[in-house]
C-alpha positions, -999 to 999 in steps of 0.1 A, spaced: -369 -82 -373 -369 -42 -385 -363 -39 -421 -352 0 -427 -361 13 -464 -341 49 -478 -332 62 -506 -314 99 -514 -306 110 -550 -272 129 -546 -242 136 -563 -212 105 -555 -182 102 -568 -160 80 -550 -184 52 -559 -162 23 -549 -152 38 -516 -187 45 -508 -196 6 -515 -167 -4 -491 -178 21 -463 -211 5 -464 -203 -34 -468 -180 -28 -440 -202 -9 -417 -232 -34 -422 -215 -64 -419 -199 -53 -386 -235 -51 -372 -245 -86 -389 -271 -62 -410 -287 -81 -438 -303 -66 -472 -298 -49 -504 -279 -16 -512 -275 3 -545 -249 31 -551 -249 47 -583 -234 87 -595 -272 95 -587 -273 83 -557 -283 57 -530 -312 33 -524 -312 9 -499 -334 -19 -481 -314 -30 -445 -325 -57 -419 -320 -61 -380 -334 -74 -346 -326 -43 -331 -343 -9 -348 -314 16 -335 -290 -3 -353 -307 3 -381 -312 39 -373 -271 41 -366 -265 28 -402 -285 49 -418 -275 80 -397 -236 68 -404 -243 67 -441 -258 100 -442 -228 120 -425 -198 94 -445 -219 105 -481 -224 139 -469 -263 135 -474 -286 163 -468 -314 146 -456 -318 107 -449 -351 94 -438 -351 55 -431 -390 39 -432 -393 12 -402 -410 -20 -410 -415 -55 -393 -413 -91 -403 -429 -124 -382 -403 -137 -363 -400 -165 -382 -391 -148 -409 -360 -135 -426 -366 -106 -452 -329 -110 -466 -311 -142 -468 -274 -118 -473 -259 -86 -475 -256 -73 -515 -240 -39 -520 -235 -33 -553 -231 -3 -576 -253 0 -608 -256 25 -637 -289 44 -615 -304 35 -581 -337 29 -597 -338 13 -632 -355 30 -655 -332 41 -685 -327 76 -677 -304 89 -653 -314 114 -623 -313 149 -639 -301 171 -610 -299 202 -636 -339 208 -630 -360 224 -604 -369 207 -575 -404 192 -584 -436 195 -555 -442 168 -530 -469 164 -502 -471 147 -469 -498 123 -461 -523 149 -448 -520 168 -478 -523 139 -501 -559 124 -480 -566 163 -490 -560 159 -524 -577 125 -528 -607 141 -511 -613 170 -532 -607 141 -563 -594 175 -583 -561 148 -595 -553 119 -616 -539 98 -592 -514 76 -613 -496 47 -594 -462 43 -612 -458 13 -596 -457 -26 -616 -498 -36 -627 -486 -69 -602 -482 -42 -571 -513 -23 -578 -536 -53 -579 -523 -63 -545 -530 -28 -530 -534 9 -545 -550 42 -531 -586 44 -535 -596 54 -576 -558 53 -583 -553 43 -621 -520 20 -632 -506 25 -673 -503 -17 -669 -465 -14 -670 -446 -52 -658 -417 -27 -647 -405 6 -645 -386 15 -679 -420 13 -694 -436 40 -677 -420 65 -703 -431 49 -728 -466 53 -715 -464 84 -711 -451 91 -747 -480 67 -762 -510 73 -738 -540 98 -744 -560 97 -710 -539 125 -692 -546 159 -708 -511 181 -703 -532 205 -682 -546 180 -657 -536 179 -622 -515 144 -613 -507 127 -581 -480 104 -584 -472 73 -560 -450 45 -555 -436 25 -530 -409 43 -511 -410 73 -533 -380 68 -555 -399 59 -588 -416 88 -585 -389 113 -581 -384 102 -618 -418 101 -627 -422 130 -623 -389 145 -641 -404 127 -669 -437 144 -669 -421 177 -664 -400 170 -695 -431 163 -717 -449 191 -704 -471 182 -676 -483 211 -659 -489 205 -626 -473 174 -613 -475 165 -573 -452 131 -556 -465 117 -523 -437 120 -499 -416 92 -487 -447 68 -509 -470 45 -495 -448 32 -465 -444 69 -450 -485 72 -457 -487 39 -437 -459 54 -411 -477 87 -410 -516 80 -411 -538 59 -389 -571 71 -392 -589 84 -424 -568 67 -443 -572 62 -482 -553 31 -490 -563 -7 -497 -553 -37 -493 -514 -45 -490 -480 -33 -502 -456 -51 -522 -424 -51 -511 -391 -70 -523 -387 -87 -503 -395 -122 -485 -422 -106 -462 -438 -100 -501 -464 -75 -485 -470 -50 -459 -504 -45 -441 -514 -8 -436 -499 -10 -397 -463 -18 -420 -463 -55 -405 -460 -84 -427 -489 -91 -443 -508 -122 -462 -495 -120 -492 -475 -153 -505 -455 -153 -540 -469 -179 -567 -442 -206 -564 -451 -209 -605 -446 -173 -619 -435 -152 -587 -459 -130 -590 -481 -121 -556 -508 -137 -540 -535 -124 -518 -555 -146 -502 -587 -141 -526 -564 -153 -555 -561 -186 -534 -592 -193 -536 -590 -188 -580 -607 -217 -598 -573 -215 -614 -549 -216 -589 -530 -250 -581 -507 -246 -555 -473 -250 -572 -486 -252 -604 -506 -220 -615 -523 -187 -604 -549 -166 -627 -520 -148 -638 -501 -173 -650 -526 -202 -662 -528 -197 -698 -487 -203 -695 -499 -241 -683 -495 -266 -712 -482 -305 -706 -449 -299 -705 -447 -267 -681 -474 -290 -662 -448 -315 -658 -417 -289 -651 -437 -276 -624 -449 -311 -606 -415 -317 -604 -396 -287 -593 -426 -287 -561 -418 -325 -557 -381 -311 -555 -393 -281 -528 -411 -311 -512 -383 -329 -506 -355 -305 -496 -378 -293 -470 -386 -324 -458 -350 -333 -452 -347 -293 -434 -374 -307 -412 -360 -343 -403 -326 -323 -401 -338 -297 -371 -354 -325 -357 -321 -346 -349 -305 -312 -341 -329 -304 -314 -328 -338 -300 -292 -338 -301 -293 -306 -277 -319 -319 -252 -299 -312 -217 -276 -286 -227 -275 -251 -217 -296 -225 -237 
């Protein structure tokens, strides 16, 4: 399974024609995934067996929204494993939440490909500032990258009004995932001042697309998704969710003298009293049983076909 990650900030209009055009053109192709249309533009997360119908979509989407430029990130899943349970195309006040829209009104700001970033990290002339969630950066950052411990995006501005580590006159490197919350990263830096501000291209999965040797990266990226994390050749990696909080697990954190399966992680164990103790025990006896029941249920299916044609 191929999961396709894009995103363009551009002018559209015709917002509710834009969301039929692309509910109609994925589910023709049984694509599965998440879309978001906005009047700033489009971001998008699309999964397939085959990797040119994914590269169709994409290419389909770009001509129908009159895009400049479109440039889908290929990644894999196990087979076993279905990043998307549905199709969800929806339209939403901005493609990336963070409270303030896309201001097409300013200069384009500088970006760098993944040579020039291993450059810049090299010379270590940059703050490098992951704009990504503190849970995302523990799982896997660029080497002597820094995080303002936001739990999501619409706090970054207000780290940036509050914090006093950055001088105005330093040099930054901004990442993120795909690239999208940086585009308004750094719009916001450029607002307060920020004198020279650089984004890496197309974020850490272009990096991982782009480089295979010398790279600067550790560890895994979140994505979200069910394949949780990617490994630095963009396959699924080891990552599982904390069935308590949500929040990521590497395998290290597995291994916590506070993590109970089910029941806690380090992240989350102060949040265990009694009763959520008891909340918890259930809801996993719950899990137990439905997919005990999903197991007994293939079971009789598979038995039921023994002979048959496949």
């Amino acid at each position: 399974m191929y999961v396709a990650s894009f995103y363009r900030f551009a002018k559209i209009e015709e917002l509710v024609s834009a969301r039929d055009f692309v509910e109609d053109l994925c589910a023709q192709s049984d694509v599965l995934g998440t879309c978001i249309l906005a009047n700033e533009g489009i971001n998008a997360a699309l999964a397939h067996a085959n990797a040119g119908v994914l590269e169709t979509i994409a290419e389909r989407i770009k001509t129908c929204l009159a895009l400049q430029e479109l440039r889908p990130t290929l990644s894999r899943a196990h087979p076993d494993t279905l990043p998307f349970d549905k199709l969800l195309v929806q339209i939403r006040p901005e493609i990336v939440s963070c409270g303030t829209p896309f201001d097409f009104t300013l200069p384009a700001l500088p970006k760098v490909n993944s040579n020039q970033w291993n450059n810049l990290l090299r010379a270590n002339e940059a703050v490098v500032l992951d704009v990504r969630n503190q849970y995302e950066h523990d799982l896997g950052r660029f080497r002597a990258s820094i995080q303002p411990e936001t739990e999501n995006f619409r706090e970054f501005n207000n780290f940036l009004q509050q914090q006093t580590e950055i001088d105005y006159d330093q040099s930054v490197a901004l990442y993120c995932t795909g690239g999208i919350r940086c585009e308004k990263a750094a719009q916001s830096m450029f607002k307060l001042g920020f004198k020279s501000v650089v984004q890496l291209d197309r974020g850490i999965l272009g990096y991982l697309e782009e480089t295979t040797d010398d790279s600067f990266w550790e560890g895994e990226c979140f994505v979200f998704d069910q394949r949780v994390a990617l490994n630095e050749t963009l396959l699924e990696g080891s990552a599982e969710l904390c069935l308590a909080c949500g929040g990521p697990l590497s395998p290290n954190d597995k291994v916590h003298p506070l993590y109970e399966y089910g029941l806690s992680c380090s992240a989350c164990h102060h949040e265990l009293t009694p009763a959520t103790r008891a909340r918890r025990s259930e809801r996993l006896r719950q899990l137990h049983l439905a997919r005990t029941r999903e197991r007994k249920s293939t079971a009789e299916c598979n038995a039921s076909s023994e002979g048959l044609p496949v």
